[in-house]
N, C-alpha and C positions, 0 to 999 in steps of 0.2 A: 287408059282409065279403067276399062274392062278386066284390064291384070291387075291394075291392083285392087279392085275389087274382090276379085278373086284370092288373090291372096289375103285380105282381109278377112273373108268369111272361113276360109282355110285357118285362119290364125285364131279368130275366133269358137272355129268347131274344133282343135285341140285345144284350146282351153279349156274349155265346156268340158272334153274328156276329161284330162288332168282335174278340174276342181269335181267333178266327178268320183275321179278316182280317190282324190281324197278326203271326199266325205261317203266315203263308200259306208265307214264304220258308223256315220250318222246321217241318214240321208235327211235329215231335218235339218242341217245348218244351213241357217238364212245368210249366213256370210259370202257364203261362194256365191250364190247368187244374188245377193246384191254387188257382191264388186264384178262380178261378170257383166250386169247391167249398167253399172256404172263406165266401165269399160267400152261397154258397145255405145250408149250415148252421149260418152265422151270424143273418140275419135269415128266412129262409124255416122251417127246421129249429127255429130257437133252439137250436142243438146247439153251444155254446160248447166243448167240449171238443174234438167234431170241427170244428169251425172253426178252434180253435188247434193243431190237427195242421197242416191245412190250410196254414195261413200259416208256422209253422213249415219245412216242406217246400218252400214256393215260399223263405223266405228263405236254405233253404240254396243256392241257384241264382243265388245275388248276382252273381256273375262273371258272368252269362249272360243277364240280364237286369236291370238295375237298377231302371227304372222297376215293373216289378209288381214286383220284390225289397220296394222301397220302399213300396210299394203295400200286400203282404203285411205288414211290419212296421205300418206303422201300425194295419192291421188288427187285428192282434193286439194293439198294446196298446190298443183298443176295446176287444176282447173281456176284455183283463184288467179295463178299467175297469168295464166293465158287470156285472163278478164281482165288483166291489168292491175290486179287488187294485191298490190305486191306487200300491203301488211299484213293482209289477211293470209297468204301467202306463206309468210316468213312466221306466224304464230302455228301454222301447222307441219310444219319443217323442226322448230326449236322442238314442236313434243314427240317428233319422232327421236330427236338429239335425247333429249332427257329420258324418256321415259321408257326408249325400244332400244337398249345398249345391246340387246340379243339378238337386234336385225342390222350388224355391221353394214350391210351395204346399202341400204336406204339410210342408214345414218348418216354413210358419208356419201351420199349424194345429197342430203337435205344438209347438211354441214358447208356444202360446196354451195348452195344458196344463201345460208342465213350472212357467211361469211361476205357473198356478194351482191347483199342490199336485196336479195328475192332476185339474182338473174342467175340465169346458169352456168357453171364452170364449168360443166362436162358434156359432153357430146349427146345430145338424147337420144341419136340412133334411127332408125327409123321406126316409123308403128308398128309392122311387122317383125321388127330387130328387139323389140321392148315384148312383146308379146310372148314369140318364143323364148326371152330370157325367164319371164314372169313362169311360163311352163317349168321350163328346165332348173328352176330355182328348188331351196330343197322343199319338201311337205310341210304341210304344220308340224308346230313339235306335238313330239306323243302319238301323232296318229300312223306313221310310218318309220316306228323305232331310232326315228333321232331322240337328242337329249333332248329332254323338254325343258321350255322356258320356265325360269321361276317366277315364281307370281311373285306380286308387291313383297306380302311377310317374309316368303323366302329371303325376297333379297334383301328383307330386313335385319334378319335371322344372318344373313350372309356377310352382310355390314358389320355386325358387331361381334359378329365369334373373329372378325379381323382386324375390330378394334381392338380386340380385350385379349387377344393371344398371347401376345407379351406384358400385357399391361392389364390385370385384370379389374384393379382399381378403377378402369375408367368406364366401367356399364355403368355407373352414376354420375357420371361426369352430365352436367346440363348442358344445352344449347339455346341459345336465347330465354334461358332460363328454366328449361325444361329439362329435364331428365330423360335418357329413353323410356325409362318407365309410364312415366308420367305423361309423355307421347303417346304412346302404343294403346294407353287404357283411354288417353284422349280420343284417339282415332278409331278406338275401337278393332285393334289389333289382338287375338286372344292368343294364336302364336305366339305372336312376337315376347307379351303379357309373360306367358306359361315358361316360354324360353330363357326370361330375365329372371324372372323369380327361383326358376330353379340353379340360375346362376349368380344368384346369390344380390340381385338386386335390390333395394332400398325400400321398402314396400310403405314406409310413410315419408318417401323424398315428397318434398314442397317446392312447388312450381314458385319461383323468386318474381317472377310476373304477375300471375294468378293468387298466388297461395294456397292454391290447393294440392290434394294429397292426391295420388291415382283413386284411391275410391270416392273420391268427392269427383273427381273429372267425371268418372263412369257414371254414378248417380246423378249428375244433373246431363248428363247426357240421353239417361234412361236406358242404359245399355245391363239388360239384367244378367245375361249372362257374365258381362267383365265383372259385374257388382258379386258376385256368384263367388267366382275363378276369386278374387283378391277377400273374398270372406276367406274361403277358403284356407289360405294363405295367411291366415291371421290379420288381415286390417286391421286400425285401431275405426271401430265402427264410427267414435264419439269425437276423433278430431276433426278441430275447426281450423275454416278457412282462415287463414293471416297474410299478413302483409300489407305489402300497397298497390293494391287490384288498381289494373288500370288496360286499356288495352292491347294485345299485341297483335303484329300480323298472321301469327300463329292460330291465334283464339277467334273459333266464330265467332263467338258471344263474349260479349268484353263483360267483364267482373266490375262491378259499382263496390264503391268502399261501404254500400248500405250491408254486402255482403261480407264483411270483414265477421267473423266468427261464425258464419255458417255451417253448420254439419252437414253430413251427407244427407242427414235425413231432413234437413231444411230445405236443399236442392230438391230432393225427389217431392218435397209437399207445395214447394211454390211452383214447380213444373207440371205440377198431378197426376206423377207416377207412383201410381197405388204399388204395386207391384214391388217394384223398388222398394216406396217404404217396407211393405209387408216382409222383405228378405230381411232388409235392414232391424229390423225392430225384431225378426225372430235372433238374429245374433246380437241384440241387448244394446240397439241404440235409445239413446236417452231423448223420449217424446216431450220433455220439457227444458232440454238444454236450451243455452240465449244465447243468441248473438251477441256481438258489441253493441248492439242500439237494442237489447234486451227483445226481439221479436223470436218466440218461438216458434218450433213448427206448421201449428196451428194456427199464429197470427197469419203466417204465406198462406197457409190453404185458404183460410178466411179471405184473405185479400185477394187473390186470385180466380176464388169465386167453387175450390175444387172440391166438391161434397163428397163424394165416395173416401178422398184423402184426410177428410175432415174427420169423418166417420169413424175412420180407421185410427187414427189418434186418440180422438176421444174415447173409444172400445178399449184401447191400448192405455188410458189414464190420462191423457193431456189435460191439463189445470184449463178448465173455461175459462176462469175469470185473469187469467197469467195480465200481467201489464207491461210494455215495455217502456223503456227508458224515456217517453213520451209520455205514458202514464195509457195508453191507448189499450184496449181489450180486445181480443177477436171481434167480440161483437162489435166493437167501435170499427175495426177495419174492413168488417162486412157489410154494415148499414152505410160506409163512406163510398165502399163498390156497388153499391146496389143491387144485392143480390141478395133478393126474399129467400132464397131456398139454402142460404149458411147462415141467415139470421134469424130464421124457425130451427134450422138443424141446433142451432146453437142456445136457443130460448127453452128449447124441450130437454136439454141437459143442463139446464138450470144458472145460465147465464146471466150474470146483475147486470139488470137493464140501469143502474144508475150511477155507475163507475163512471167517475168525470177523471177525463187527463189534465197535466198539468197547466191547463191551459180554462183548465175547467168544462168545458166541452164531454157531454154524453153523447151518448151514441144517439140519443132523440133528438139533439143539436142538428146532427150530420144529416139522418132523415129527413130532417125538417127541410133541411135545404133543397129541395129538387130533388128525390133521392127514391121518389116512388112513395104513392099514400098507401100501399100495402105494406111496407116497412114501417110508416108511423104506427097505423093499426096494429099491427104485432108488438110493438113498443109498447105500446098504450096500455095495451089488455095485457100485457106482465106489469104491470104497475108502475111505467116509467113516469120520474117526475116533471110534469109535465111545467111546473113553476123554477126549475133548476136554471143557474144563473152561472153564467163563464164568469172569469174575471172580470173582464171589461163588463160584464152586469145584461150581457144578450142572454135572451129565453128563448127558447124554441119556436116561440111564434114570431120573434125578432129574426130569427134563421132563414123563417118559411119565406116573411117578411122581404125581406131584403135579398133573396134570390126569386122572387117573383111565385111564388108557388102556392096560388091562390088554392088549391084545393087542402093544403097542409094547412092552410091557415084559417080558411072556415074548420076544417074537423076540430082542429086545435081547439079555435073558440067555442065550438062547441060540447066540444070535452070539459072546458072549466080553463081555461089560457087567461093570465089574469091583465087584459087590456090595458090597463094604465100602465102598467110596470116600467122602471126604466134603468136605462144604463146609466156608467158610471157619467157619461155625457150630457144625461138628462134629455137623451133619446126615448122614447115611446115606438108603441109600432106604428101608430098614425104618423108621428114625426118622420120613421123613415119607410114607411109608402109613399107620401107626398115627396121626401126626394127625392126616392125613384121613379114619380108619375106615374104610379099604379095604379089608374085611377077605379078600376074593378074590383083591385084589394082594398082600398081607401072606401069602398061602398060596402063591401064584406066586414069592415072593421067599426063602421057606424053602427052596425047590426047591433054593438057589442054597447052601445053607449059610452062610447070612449071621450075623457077630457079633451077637449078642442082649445085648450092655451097655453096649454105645457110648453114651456121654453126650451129650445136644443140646444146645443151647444155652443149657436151661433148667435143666440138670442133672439130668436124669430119662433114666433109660434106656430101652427102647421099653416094656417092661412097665410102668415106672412111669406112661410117658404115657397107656398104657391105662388105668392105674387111676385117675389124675388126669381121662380121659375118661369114666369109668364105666361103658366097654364091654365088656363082661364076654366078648363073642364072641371079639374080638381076645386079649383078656386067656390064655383058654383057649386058641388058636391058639400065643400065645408059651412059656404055661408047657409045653404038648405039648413043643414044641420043644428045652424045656430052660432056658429064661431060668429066672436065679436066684429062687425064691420066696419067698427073706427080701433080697434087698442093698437096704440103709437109704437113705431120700434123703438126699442130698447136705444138703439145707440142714436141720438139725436132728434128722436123723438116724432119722425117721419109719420103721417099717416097713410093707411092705405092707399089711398086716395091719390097722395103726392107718389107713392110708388107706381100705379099707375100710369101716371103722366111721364116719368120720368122714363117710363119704357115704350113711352108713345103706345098703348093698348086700348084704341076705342072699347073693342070689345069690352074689355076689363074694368074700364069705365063702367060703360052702361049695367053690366052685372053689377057694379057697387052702387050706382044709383037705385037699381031695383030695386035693392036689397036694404036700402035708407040710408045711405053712408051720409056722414056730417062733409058737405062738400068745403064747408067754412073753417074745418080742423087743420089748425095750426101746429108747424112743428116747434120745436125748444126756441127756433131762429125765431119762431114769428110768420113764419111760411106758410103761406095755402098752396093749394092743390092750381088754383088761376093766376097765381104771383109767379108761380115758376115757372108754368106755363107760357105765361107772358116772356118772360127772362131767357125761357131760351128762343120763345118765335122772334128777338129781338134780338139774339146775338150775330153778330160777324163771323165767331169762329164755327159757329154749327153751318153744317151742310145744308143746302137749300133747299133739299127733298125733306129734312127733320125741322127746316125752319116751317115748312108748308104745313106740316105735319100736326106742328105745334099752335100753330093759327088755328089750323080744325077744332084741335081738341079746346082750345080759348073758349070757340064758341061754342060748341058742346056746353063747356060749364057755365061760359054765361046764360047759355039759355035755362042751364038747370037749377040758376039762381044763387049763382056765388058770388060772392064780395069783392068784387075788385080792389076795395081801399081796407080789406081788414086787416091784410098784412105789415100795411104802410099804418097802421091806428096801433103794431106792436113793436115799433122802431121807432129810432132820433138820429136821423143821417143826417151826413156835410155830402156839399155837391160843389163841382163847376161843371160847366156847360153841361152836357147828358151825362156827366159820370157821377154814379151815386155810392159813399161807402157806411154803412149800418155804423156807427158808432158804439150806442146805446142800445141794449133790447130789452123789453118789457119784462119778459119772464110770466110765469105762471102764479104766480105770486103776488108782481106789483111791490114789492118794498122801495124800492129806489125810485126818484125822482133826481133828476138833470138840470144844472144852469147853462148858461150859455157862455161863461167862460169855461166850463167844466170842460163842454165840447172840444172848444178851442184849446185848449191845453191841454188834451189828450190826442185832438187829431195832429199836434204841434210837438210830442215827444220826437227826441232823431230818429228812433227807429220808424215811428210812424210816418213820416213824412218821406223816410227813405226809401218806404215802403211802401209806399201806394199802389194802386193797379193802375194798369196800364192802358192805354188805349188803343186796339188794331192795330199794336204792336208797336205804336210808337215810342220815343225816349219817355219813360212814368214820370207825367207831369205834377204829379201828388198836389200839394196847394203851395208848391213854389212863389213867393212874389205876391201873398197875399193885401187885397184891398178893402182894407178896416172901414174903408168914408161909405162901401156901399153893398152894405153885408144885407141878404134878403130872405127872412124865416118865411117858407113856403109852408100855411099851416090848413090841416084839414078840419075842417069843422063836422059836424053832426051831422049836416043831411047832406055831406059829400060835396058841397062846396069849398073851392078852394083860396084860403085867404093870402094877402102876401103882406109880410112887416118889413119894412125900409128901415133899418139902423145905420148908424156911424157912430164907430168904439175906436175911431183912430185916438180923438182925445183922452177918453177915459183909460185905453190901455197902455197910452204915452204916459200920464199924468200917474198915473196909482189910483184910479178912482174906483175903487169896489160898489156904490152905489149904483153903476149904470149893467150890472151882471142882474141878467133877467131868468126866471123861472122856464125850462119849454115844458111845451107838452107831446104828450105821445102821437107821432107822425109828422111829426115836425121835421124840415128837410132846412138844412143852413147853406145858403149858397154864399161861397166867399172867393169872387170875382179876382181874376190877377191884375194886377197892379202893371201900367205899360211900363215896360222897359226898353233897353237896351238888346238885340237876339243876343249880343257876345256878353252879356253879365249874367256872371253866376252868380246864385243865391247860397248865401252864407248862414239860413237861418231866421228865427224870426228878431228882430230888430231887441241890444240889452232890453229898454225900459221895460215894452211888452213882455220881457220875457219876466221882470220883476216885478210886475205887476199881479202877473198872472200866478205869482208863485205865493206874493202875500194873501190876496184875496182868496188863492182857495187852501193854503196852509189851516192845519186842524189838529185840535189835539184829543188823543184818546186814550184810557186809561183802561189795561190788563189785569185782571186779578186771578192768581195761579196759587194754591193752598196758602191763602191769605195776604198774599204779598200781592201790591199793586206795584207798575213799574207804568211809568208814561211816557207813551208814546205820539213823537209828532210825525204830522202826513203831510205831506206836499204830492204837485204834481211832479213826473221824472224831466223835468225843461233845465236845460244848463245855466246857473247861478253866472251872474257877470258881477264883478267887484266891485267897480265902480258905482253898481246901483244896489249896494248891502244897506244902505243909511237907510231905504225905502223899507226896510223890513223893521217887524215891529222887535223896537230891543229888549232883550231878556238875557237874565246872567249867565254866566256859563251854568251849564249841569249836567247829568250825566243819562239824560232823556236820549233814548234811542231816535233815530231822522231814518222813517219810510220813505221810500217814494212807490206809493201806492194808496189805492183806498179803498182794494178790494178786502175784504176779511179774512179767507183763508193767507192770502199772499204775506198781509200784516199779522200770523198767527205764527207763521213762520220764518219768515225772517225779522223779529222782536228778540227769536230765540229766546222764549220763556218757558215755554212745554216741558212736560215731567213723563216721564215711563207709566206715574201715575195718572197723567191726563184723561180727561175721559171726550173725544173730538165728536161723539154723538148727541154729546148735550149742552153745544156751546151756546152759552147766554149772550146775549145784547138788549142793553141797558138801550134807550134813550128816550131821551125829554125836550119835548117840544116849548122851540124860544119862545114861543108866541103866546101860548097857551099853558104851558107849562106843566103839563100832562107827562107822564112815564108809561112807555108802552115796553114792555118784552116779547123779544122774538128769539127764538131757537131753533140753530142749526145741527144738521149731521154733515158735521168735515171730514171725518174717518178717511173717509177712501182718497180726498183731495190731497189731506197734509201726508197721507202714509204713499201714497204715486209719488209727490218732490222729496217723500224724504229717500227713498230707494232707488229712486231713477236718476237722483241730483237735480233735476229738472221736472215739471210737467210737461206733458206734449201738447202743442198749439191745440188751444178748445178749437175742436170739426164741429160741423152742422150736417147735417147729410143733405140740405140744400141751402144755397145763399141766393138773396135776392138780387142783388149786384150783375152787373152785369156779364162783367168775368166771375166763374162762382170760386169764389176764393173765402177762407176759413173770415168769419166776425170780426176776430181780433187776429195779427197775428204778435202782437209784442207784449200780451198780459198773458199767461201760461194759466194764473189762476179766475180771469174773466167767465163770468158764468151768468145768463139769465138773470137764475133766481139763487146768484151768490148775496152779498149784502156791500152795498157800497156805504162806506163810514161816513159820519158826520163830526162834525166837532162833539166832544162833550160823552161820544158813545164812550160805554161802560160794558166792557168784554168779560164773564167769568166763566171761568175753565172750570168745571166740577171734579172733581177723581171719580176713579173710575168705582164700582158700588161691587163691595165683596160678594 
């Protein structure tokens, strides 16, 4: 152990000499001693970790020294070997192969590894045996009159005088689409660069990857001297990037097709290499060339943020106001980067602050948005217009608005922001604070006295969108303010109230009581706020935490003094056992009043009957098998007492008797009990006679008058006619009288098919005169929107409610398309006139 210790320090103290010896000419190279140290703490130490510092350290000094560079590297992937780390190993082996072709015999001993997966093929010798070869190996080059290695360029320079000896044609030949030119100014090779050019190389080849030219490589590299050497040389300063940029493994930095006509001097100003430009621009590049998406120099710098580059353009003539193929300005692309110091540089050379892109968008737009109040302020105070309107009809306070930027949107409105304004949505900025739930900017913009009913696009006004958000904070902010606490939604006629309940919101509640809401406001259905309440603590299919839910809030209203029976005082339902379905509803209005066959022969069309709901999922028992001998009108009286009338119309609707059809009144409930049968008999329908009955008694006739011409039309209900019971109908000659089955107005307006182009549907008349009294009353409707929906869609879409009382909440009607409230149900005798429309 003592010998070879000995020998080791032996081995060690002529190395020492030898690297000694030859850094004699430098005694300051770190290389010999760090691979000396890496040396001793590799096999003296076994300190593998400080050994691969070691060699690490001598490899950074590659320039400086190759032979121990090379030396080091190998060393190190020893040491990785000998840790077992045979990738790490075999990556430092492969760069002795490629890159040290000058150090044959560490080549091929790192060749004898990569070849053998990182094990070794050849003898290592011993550490003693390896030491003195490391000695006896020749000096570095250059320092003891061997040849010296050639550097990179050299053997660049060496490559191609042995490509182009016989073939001189090929110094332009590409490689993955590069040129060596195009390489060399990429890499920043100026040999190499100087070498080609004097031999006659291509000086605007175009990289078929990139498309750029060697002076476009160099300048967005920042390499001022290559930018120098290829002016020099004649560059064309002003061509543009082409092609189809995209990336290679070649290209640090991948090329975006945003760059597709770029000059050099667009690279040096989006890079902010002043310098560059400044060379560039003394040999006559154009400070206002455009890209393909029209951005000139100065739009990069602006974007980028780069002031000195900025500077230097605009000194040099760059167009402030340039726009590109976006319509966008410097100053539009510097207030979008938020950089107050290109948006003063750019305001004090007299930049319009009020160039809108095509998009209509100013640069006070872009500020506006989160972008810094020191950039609105500089806007401001050059005269930006502050009321300026995009397309879609946003203002600058809409911008601030809707990225949250309370502080842009107080200055705003205190600069003169004109509050109400709206888009083409019939957006406001209050409208869209509340749907963003701002509710600090929604306090900021009361400041301003802002309209509180403005409709958005949704049809909700900002308190509604609150209540549809179930922000009760905002909610309170609006009602403070004074937003209406009952106005109905637009679509069906909902009151707040009911929207409340429907989101189960105690809270929300109690703030609309504060605040006075009408707890007794009814929707288009006839709905309150306690009816659907009721409906759903009493449904099956609701979850039993929102059944519990809905009970609370019951009582909530009852105790706040709601109406339990006002709902039921704006309907005329059919029922069996608990299932209740709305027939008839009141409307706002009140025109129409109901018989009791009328009922019957509308809840008795096929499709209504087919159509029934259902019960807890059972087969829909609709009023299958009905029982005429024991029909029971559940009717509500005045002070909430409830009456019951006992009928039997088995006769009269067997017979034809129209005398026993009774007037109802509003909240009237018709229970029409099934008939026992058979479980295995199916029902067919309702029985011919009844059905003949029911068709004489409520058949009618009404008369259209359209630019003078009357045409008469008969109504029936839609129940299917049986032959054998025709004698029953009353007889009349043939004629050429249109047959409805309907007796809704809009429905019979349209399929009468008497309407004109000239028609006028907002001022339809109805004639009628009372049998009794004999009195003419006129009523007029606006149909406009009903008859122009069936005639474009082909159809109307089933009238919604946005709540039903019913148990399952299912639409009113679902088999009348033109059913409506406060439509007009016909009588005998009505008198229709259509006016034209008024030049």
């Amino acid at each position: 152990m003592n010998e070879i210790m000995k020998r080791v320090r032996w081995s060690l103290m002529v190395l020492g000499i030898a690297l000694f010896a030859m850094t004699g000419l430098a005694a300051t190279n770190d290389v010999s001693g760090m691979l000396q140290k890496g040396l001793f703490e590799e096999e003296a130490n076994r300190n593998l970790d400080a050994a691969i510092q070691a060699y690490q350290g001598a490899i950074a000094q590659t320039d400086k020294d190759r032979k121990f560079a090379a030396t080091a590297i190998f060393r190190l992937g020893e040491c990785y070997r000998k840790q077992g780390k045979t990738n790490e190993a075999t990556v430092q082996y492969e760069r002795i192969v490629k890159e040290f072709a000058d150090q044959p015999e560490l080549v091929k001993l790192s060749q004898g590894y990569v070849e053998n997966g990182g094990k070794s093929s050849v003898t290592n010798g011993t550490f003693v045996d390896r030491l003195q070869a490391t000695v006896k190996s020749p000096p570095p080059a250059g320092v003891l009159g061997f040849r010296p290695a050639l550097s990179v360029e050299d053997q660049k320079i060496e490559q191609i005088q042995n490509m182009i000896k016989d073939s001189p044609d090929l110094i332009n030949t590409p490689v993955n689409g590069a040129a060596p030119l195009n390489q060399a100014a990429d890499e920043g090779q100026l040999k190499v660069v100087k070498f080609l050019l004097d031999n006659g190389a291509n000086i605007e080849a175009i990289d078929t990857q990139t498309g750029r030219t060697p002076l476009i490589e160099a300048s967005q590299r920042g390499n001022k001297s290559m930018v120098a050497l290829l002016l020099e040389h004649g560059a064309n300063v002003n061509a543009m990037q082409r092609g189809s940029a995209r990336l290679t493994s070649r290209a640090t930095s991948a090329p975006s097709t945003d760059e597709l006509g770029y000059t050099s001097l667009h690279h040096a100003a989006m890079n902010g290499f002043r310098a560059i430009a400044e060379e560039l621009i003394a040999h006559k590049a154009d400070v206002n060339a455009r890209s393909q998406n029209g951005k000139s120099p100065l739009h990069l710098a602006a974007e980028k943020g780069f002031k000195s580059v900025a500077e230097l353009l605009l000194a040099k003539g760059a167009e402030v106001n340039a726009v590109d193929s976006a319509g966008n300005t410097p100053l539009y692309a510097a207030a979008l980067a938020a950089n107050r110091a290109i948006v003063e540089l750019l305001l004090a050379n007299h930049a319009d602050a009020n160039i809108r892109n095509v998009e209509g968008y100013a640069p006070l737009h872009v500020a506006a948005s989160d972008r810094g109040l020191e950039i609105v302020k500089l806007l401001l105070e050059k005269n930006a217009d502050i009321k300026a309107k995009t397309r879609n009809g946003y203002t600058p306070l809409m911008a601030a608005v809707s990225t949250g930027s309370k502080q842009a949107v107080d200055l705003l409105l205190a600069t003169g922001a004109e509050v109400n304004a709206q888009t083409d949505q019939n957006q406001t900025a209050l409208n869209l604070a509340v749907a963003n739930r701002s509710a600090d900017i929604v306090a900021s913009i009361f400041k301003s006295k802002p309209q509180l009913e403005v409709l958005n696009n949704q049809g909700y006004t900002p308190l509604q969108s609150a209540l549809v958000n179930n922000d009760v904070k905002i909610a309170g902010l609006l009602l403070d303010a004074g937003a209406n606490v009952n106005a109905p939604f637009k679509q069906g006629g909902a009151s707040p109230m009911q929207i409340a309940v429907q989101q189960r919101n105690q809270q929300m509640i109690t703030l609309l009581l504060e605040h006075k809401a009408d707890i007794n406001q009814q929707d288009n259905g006839g709905t309150t706020a306690i009816s659907m309440a009721k409906s759903y603590a009493n449904r099956s299919d609701v979850a039993a935490i929102d059944r519990e839910k809905m009970s609370e809030i019951v009582e909530q209203l009852r105790k706040a003094g709601a109406n339990e029976n006002l709902r039921r005082l704006s309907v005329i339902g059919i029922s069996r056992e608990d299932l209740i379905k709305d027939i008839f509803l009141k409307g706002t209005n009140a025109y129409n009043n109901y018989t009791l066959f009328e009922l019957i022969a509308r809840s008795y069309t096929p499709d209504a009957w087919a159509n029934h709901w259902t019960a807890k999922g059972e087969e829909p028992p609709g009023l299958r098998f009905p029982d005429f001998t024991k029909i029971t009108i559940s009717r509500l009286e005045e002070d909430g007492r409830t009456n019951s009338l006992k009928l039997n119309l088995e006769a009269a609707l067997t017979n034809g008797d129209c005398s026993k059809d009774i007037l109802l009144k509003w909240g009237d409930i018709v229970e029409i009990p099934e008939l026992d049968h058979s479980v295995t008999e199916q029902w067919s329908g309702l029985p011919g006679k009844i059905t003949a009955t029911l068709i004489k008694c409520l058949e009618r006739n009404v008369t259209i008058i359209v630019k003078g011409k009357s045409t008469k039309v008969i109504l029936a209900p839609g129940l299917p006619t049986v032959a054998e019971f025709q004698a029953q109908f009353v007889s009349r000659p043939a004629s050429p009288d249109i047959r409805i089955s309907s007796f809704w107005l809009p429905k019979v307006l349209f399929e009468a098919n008497v309407l004109l182009a000239s028609s006028d549907l907002t001022r339809v008349k109805v004639k009628r005169t009372d049998p009794g009294t004999k009195k003419t009353e006129e009523m007029v409707f606006d149909l406009k929107a009903d008859i122009q929906k069936r005639t474009q869609q082909g159809k109307l879409p089933t009238r919604q409610f946005v709540f039903a009382y019913v148990k399952l909440n299912r639409p009113i009607d679902e088999t009348e398309p033109f059913m409506s409230a406060n439509s007009l149900w016909l009588r005998d005798g009505d008198v229709i006139e259509i006016p034209e429309k008024q030049p």
